[in-house]
C-alpha positions as CSV (number, residue, x, y, z in Angstrom):
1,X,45.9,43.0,26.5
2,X,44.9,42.0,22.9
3,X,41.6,42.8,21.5
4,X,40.2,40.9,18.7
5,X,39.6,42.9,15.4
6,X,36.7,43.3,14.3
7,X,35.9,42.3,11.2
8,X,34.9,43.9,8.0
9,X,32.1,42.8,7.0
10,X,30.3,43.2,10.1
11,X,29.9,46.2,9.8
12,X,28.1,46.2,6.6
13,X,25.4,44.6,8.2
14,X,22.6,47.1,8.8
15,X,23.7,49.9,6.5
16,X,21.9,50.8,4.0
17,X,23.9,49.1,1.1
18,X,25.1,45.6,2.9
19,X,27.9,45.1,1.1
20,X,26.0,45.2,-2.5
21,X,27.3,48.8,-3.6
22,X,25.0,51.8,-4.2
23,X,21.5,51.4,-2.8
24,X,20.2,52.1,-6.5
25,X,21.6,48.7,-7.6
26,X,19.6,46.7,-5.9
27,X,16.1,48.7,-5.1
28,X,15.1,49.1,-8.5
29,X,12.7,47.7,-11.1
30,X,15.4,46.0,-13.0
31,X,17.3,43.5,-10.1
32,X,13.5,42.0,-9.7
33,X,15.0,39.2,-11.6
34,X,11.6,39.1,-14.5
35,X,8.4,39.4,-15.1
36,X,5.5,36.8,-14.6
37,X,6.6,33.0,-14.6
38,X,10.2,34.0,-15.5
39,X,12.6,31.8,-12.7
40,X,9.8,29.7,-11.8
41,X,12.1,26.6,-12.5
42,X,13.2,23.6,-10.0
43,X,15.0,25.9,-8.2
44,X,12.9,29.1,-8.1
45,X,12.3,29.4,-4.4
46,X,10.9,32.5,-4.4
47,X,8.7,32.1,-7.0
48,X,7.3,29.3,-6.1
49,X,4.2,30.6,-4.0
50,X,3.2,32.1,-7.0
51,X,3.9,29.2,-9.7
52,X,2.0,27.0,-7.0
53,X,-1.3,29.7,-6.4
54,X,-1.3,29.9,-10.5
55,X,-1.1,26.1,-11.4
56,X,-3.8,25.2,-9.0
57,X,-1.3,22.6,-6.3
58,X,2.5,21.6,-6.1
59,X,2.3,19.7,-9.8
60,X,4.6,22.3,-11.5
61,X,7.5,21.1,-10.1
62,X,9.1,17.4,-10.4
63,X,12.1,16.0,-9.7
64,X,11.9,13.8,-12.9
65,X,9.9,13.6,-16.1
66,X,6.8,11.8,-14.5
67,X,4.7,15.6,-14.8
68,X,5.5,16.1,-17.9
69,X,4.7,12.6,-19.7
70,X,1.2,13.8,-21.0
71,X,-1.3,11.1,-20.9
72,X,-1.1,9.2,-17.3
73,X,-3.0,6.3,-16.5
74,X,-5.5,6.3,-13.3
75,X,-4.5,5.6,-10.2
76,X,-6.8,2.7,-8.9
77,X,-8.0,1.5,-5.5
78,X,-8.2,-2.2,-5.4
79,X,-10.7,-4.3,-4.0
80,X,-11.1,-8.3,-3.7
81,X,-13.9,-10.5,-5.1
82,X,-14.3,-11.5,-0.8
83,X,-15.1,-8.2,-0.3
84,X,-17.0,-7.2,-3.4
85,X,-20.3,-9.3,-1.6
86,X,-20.1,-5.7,1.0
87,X,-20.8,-3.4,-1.4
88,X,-24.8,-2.4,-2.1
89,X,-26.0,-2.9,-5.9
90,X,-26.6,0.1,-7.1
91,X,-29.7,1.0,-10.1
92,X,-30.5,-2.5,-11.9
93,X,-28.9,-4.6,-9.2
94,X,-25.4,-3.6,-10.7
95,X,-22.2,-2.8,-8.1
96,X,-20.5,0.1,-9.6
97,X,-16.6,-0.2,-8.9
98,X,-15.5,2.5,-11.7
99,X,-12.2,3.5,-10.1
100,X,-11.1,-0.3,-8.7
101,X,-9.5,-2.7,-10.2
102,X,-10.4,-5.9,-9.0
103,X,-8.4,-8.5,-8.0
104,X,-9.2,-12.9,-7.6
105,X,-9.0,-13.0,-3.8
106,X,-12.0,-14.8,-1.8
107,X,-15.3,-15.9,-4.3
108,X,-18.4,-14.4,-5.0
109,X,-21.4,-16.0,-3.8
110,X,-24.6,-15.6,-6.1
111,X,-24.7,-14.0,-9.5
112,X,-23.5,-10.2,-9.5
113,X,-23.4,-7.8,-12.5
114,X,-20.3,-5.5,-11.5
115,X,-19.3,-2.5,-13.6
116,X,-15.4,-2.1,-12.7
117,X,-12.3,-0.4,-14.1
118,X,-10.3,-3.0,-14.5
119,X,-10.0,-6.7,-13.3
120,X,-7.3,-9.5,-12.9
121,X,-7.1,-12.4,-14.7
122,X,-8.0,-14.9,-11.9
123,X,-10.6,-12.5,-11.0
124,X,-11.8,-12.4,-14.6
125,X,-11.8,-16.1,-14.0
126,X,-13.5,-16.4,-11.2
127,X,-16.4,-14.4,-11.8
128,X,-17.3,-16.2,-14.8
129,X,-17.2,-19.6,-13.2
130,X,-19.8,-18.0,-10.6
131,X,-22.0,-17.1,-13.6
132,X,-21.8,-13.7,-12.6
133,X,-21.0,-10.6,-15.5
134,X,-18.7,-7.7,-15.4
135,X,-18.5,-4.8,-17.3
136,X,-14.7,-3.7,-17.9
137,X,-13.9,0.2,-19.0
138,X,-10.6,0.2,-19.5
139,X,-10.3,-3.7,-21.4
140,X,-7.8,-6.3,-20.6
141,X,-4.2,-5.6,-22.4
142,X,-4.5,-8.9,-23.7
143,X,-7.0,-8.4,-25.7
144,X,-6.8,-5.0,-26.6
145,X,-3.6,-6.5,-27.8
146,X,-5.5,-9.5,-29.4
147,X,-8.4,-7.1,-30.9
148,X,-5.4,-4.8,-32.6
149,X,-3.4,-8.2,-34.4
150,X,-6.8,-8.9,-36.1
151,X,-7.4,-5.5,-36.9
152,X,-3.8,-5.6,-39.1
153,X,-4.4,-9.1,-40.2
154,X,-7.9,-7.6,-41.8
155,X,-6.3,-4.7,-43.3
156,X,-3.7,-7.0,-44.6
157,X,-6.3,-9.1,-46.3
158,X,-7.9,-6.0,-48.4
């Protein structure tokens, strides 16, 4: 009858070295692999507990240069003129939307004074024909657009 041989490197398993040499080389100090973020990159597994407690959240890490683009623009929540009419007014009758961009579906019954992020060109439209106001904080690219062409053509003048 023919046993099967076992195998070498079985029976490194559970000694004391497994198949790494002496049991200096890998206990020590110096195989930690760094000190503080070092290794923390995209594929840093085992540092990324750390990297994640440090950084305050998982925005260390990115598969692409979207964390690491500086200034990003706010991520709005959007909300229709139809169901603008929901929301209460707040102090001096105005409907605070800061963080919505508005967009031209429905109409507004009534005049309003809204305070929003940003706004659509329909719903830009539509509000005014209502003879409503609304206060924009980040402005229209158009006219920002607009507003910088007669700055040059000022400049361009003196």
């Amino acid at each position: 009858m023919r046993m099967k041989k076992r195998r070498k490197s079985g029976r490194y398993r559970g000694g004391q070295t497994a198949k790494r040499g002496r049991r200096s080389r890998t206990r020590a100090s110096g195989s930690q692999g760094g000190v503080g973020m070092a290794g923390t990159g995209k594929r840093g597994d085992q540092k990324k507990s750390l990297v994640i407690n440090l950084t305050g959240g998982n925005n260390y890490f990115g598969k692409d240069k979207a964390l690491r683009r500086g200034n990003v623009a706010p991520k709005l929540e959007i909300i229709n003129l139809s169901s603008i009419m929901l929301k209460a007014p707040g102090k001096d009758g105005i409907i605070d939307l800061s963080g919505y961009k508005v967009l031209g579906e429905g109409e507004i019954k009534g005049k309003l004074k809204i305070k929003a992020s940003k706004a659509s060109a329909s719903a830009l439209d539509k509000i005014k024909k209502s003879g409503s106001e609304i206060t924009l904080e980040y402005a229209a690219s158009e006219s920002n657009k607009a507003a910088k062409e007669e700055a040059k053509k000022e400049n361009a003048k003196k």
